[in-house]
C-alpha positions in Angstrom: 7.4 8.8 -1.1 3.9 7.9 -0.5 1.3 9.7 1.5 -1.9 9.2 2.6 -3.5 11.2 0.0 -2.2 9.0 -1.9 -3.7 6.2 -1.1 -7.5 5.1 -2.4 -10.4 3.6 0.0 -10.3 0.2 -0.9 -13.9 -0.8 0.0 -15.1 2.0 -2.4 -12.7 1.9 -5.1 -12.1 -1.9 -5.8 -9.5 -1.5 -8.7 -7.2 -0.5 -6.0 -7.7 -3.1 -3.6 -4.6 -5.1 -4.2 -2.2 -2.2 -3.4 -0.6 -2.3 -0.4 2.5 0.1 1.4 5.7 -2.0 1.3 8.7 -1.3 2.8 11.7 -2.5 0.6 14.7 -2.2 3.3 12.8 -4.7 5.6 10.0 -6.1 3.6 7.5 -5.2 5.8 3.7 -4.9 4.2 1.1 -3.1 5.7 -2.3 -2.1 4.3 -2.7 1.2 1.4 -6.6 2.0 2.2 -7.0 5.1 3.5 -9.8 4.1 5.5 -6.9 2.7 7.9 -5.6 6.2 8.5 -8.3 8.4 8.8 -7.1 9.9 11.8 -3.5 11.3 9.8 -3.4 14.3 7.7 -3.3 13.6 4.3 0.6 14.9 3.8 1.6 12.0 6.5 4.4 10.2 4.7 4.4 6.7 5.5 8.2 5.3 6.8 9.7 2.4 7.7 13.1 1.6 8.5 13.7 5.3 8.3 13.1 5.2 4.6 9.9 6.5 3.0 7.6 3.3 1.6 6.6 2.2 -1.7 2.7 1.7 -3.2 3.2 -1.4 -4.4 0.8 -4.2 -6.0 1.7 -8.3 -6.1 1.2 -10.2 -9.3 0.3 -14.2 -9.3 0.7 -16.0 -12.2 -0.6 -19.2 -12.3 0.7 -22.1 -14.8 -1.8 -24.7 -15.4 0.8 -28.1 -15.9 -2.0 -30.7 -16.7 
């Protein structure tokens, strides 16, 4: 279960800028810097689908053929 305390402002903290909330039932993204959600108390839980969401991070890899 995430919550907003959780999350990191990702203008000020840019090791963190690739996170993002993701929904796993749906696969719905939405955006993980707290600057978003400055207006929620920091124990919101963030839901989707009626499930809590996931902090998650994507990883590219890149293959170089030629």
């Amino acid at each position: 279960m995430v919550r907003k305390k959780d999350l990191s402002d990702q203008i000020l903290n840019k090791k963190r800028v690739s996170e993002f909330l993701f929904c796993s039932i749906c696969g719905a993204e939405y955006s993980a810097n707290s600057g978003d959600y400055w207006n929620l108390s920091d124990n919101y839980i963030f839901n989707c689908c009626d499930e809590s969401m996931q902090l998650a991070v994507k990883h590219t890899e890149i293959s170089i053929l030629k």
